[in-house]
C-alpha positions as CSV (number, residue, x, y, z in Angstrom):
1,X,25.0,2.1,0.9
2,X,24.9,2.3,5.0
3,X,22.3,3.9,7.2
4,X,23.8,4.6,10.6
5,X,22.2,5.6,13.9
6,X,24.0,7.4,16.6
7,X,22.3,8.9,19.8
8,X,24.0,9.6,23.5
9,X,22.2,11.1,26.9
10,X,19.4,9.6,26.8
11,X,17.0,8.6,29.9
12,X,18.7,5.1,30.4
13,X,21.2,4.5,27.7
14,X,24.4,6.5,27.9
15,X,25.2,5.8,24.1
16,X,23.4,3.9,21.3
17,X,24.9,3.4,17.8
18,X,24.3,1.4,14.9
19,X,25.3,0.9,11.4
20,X,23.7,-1.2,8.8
21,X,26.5,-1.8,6.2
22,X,25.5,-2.8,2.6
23,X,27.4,-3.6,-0.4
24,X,29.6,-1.0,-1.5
25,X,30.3,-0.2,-5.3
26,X,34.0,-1.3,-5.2
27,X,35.0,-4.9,-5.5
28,X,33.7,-6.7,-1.8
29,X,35.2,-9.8,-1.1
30,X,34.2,-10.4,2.4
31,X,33.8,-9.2,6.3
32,X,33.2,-10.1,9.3
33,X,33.1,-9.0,13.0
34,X,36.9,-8.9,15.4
35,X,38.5,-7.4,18.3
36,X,41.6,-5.3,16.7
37,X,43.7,-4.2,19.6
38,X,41.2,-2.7,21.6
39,X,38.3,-2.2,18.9
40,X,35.3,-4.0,18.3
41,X,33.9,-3.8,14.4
42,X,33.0,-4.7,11.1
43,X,36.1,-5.8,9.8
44,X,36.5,-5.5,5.8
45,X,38.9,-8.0,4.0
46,X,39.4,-6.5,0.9
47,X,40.3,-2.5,2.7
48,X,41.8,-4.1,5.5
49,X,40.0,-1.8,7.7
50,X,36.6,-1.2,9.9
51,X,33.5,0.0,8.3
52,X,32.4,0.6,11.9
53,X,33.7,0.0,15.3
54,X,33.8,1.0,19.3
55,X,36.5,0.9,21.2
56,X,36.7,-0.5,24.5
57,X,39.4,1.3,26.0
58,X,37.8,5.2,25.3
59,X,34.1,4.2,24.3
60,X,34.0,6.2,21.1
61,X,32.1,4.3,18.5
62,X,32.0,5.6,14.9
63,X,30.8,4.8,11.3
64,X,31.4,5.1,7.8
65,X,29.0,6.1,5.0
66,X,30.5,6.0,1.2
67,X,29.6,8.9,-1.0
68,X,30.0,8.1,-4.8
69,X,31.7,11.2,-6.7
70,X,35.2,10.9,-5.9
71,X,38.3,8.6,-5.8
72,X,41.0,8.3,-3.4
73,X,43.4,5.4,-2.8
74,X,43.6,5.3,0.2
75,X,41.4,3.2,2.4
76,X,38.8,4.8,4.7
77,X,38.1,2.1,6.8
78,X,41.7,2.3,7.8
79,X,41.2,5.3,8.7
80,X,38.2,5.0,10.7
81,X,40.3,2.1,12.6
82,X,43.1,4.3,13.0
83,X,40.7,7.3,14.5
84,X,38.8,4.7,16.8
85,X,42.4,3.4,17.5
86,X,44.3,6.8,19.1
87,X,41.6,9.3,19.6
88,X,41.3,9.6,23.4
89,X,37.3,10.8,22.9
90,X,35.0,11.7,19.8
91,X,36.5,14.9,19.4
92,X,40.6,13.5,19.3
93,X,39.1,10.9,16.6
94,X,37.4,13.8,14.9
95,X,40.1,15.6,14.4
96,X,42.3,12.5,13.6
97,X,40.0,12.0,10.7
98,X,39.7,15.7,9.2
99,X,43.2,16.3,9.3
100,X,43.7,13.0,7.3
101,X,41.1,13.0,4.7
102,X,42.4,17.0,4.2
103,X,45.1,15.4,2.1
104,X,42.7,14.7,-0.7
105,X,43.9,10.9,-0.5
106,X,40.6,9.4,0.6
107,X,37.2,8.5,-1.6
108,X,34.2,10.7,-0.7
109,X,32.7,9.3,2.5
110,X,30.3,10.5,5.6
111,X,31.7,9.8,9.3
112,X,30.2,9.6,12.1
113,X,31.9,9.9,15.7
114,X,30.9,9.4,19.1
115,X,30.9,9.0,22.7
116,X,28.7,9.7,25.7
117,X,29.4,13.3,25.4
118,X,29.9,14.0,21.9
119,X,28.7,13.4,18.5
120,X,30.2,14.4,15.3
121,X,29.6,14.3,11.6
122,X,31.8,14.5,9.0
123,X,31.6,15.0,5.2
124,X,34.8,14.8,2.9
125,X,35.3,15.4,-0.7
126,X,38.3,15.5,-2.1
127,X,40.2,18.2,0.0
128,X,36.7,19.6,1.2
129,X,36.3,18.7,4.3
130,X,33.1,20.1,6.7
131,X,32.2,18.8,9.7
132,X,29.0,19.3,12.0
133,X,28.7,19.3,16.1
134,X,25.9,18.1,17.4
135,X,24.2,21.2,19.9
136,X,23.8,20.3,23.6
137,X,20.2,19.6,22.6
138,X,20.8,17.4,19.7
139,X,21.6,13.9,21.0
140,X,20.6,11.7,17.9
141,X,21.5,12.1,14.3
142,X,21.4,9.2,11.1
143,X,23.3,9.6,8.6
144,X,22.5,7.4,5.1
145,X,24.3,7.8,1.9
146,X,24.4,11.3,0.9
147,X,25.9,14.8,2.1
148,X,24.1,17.1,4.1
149,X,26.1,20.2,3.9
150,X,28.6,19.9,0.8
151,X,27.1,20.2,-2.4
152,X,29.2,17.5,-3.9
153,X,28.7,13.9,-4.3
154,X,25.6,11.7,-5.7
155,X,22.4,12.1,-4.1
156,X,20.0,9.0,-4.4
157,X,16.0,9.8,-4.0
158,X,16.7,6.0,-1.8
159,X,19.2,7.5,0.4
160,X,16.7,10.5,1.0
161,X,14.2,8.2,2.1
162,X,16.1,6.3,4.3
163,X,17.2,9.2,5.9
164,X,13.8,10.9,6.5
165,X,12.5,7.6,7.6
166,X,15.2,6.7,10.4
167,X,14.6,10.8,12.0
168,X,11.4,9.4,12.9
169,X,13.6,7.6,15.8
170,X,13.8,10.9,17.0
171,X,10.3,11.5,18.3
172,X,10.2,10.3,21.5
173,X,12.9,8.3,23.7
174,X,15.4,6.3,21.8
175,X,15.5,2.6,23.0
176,X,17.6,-0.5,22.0
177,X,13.9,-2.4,20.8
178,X,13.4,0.4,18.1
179,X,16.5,0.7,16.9
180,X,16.8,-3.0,16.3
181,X,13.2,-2.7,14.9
182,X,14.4,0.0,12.7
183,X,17.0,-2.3,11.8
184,X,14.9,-5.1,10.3
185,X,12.9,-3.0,8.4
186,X,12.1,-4.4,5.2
187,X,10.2,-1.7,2.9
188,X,8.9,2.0,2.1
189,X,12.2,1.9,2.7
190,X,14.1,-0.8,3.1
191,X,16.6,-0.8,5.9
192,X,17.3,-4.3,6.3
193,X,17.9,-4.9,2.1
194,X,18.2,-8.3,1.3
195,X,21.1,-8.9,-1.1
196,X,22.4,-6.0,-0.4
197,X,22.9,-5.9,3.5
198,X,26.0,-7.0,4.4
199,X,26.4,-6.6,8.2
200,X,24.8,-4.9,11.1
201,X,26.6,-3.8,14.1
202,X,25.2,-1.9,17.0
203,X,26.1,-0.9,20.8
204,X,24.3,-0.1,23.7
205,X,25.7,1.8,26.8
206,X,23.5,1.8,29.7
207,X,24.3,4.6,32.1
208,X,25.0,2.3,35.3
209,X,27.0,-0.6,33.3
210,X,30.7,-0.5,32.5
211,X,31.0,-2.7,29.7
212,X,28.2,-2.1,26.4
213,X,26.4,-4.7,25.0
214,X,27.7,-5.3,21.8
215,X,25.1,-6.7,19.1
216,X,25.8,-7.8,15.3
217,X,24.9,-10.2,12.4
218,X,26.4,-10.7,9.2
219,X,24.3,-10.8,6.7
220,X,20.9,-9.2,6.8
221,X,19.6,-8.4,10.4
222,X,16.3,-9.5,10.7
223,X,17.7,-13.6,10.6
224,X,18.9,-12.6,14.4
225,X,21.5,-11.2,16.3
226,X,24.7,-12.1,18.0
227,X,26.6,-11.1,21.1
228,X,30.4,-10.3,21.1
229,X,30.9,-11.4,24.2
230,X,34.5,-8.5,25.5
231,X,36.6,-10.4,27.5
């Protein structure tokens, strides 16, 4: 289960994203946070790829979410790596990603994709593939563990609410302090979900800097953050 958080054009931040990761149903054996090539994420030892990421080189960040309902072999976090990896923007890495997980290869998942101009969503199940662009006046969207346009997949009343909960970001201007509060929210619902949380990685763009701040903790959020300090 994952709740993610992805805005752009705001007031002062030029891009803000963040993903929660909890445990996923298949066998977890560890993760932790690296610099691959030229992206920074949440690195997954058992898939051997990024549950979420940003790349320094393009600044496209993007996120996973798995859906339960379907079974591919192949992994999406390699995937995602591979989309942060070549796209050129949000919309190269898009289209990376839909053409691949077209192939019917890939478990049911939700991405999400995005830059300072851009954000994308995208559900996949099985070869069903939609994706969703985010209007000129939409410039914040969550995503939690369930589809929002395919009828497929398992639906959790928990993913609902986490969902419905995080939109509340949305009223008013979106700042780093409450989406790190959102973070480390315990209950009614549970964000932050202790034994269950594995990592939380999140980035913030200010409009005048060059380099983001890149923030993350393994383990459950609310026992602090950490830096990755880009060299």
């Amino acid at each position: 289960m994952c709740s993610i958080i992805a805005a752009n054009r705001q007031k002062e931040m030029e891009l803000i994203f963040l993903e929660n990761r909890d445990r996923p149903k298949e066998l977890f054996i560890g993760n932790d946070v690296r610099k691959i090539g030229d992206v920074v994420g949440v690195y997954d030892f058992r898939a051997q790829g990024i549950a979420c990421g940003y790349s320094l080189k393009t600044g496209v960040a993007g996120g996973v979410a798995n859906i339960l309902g379907y079974y591919g072999k192949k992994s999406r976090g390699v995937l995602l790596l591979k989309a942060l990896q070549s796209g050129s923007s949000a919309k190269d890495a898009r289209k990376i990603i839909e053409q691949e997980v077209s192939s019917g290869e890939f478990s049911s998942a939700m991405y999400v994709i995005c830059d300072k101009d851009s954000i994308f969503r995208i559900e996949s199940f099985g070869k069903e593939v939609t994706s969703l662009t985010q209007s000129s006046a939409k410039k914040f969207v969550v995503t939690t563990n369930h589809f929002q346009r395919l009828k497929n997949g398992k639906k959790s009343k928990d993913s609902i609410l986490r969902e419905k909960y995080l939109k509340l970001l949305g009223n008013g201007r979106i700042t780093k302090e409450k989406v790190l509060k959102l973070a480390t929210r315990h209950r009614n619902p549970a964000i932050c979900r202790h034994g269950r949380t594995l990592a939380s990685f999140a980035v913030f763009k200010r409009k005048d800097e060059q380099v983001p701040q890149i923030l993350y903790s393994i383990g459950e959020p609310c026992k602090g953050y950490l830096e990755f300090k880009v060299s």
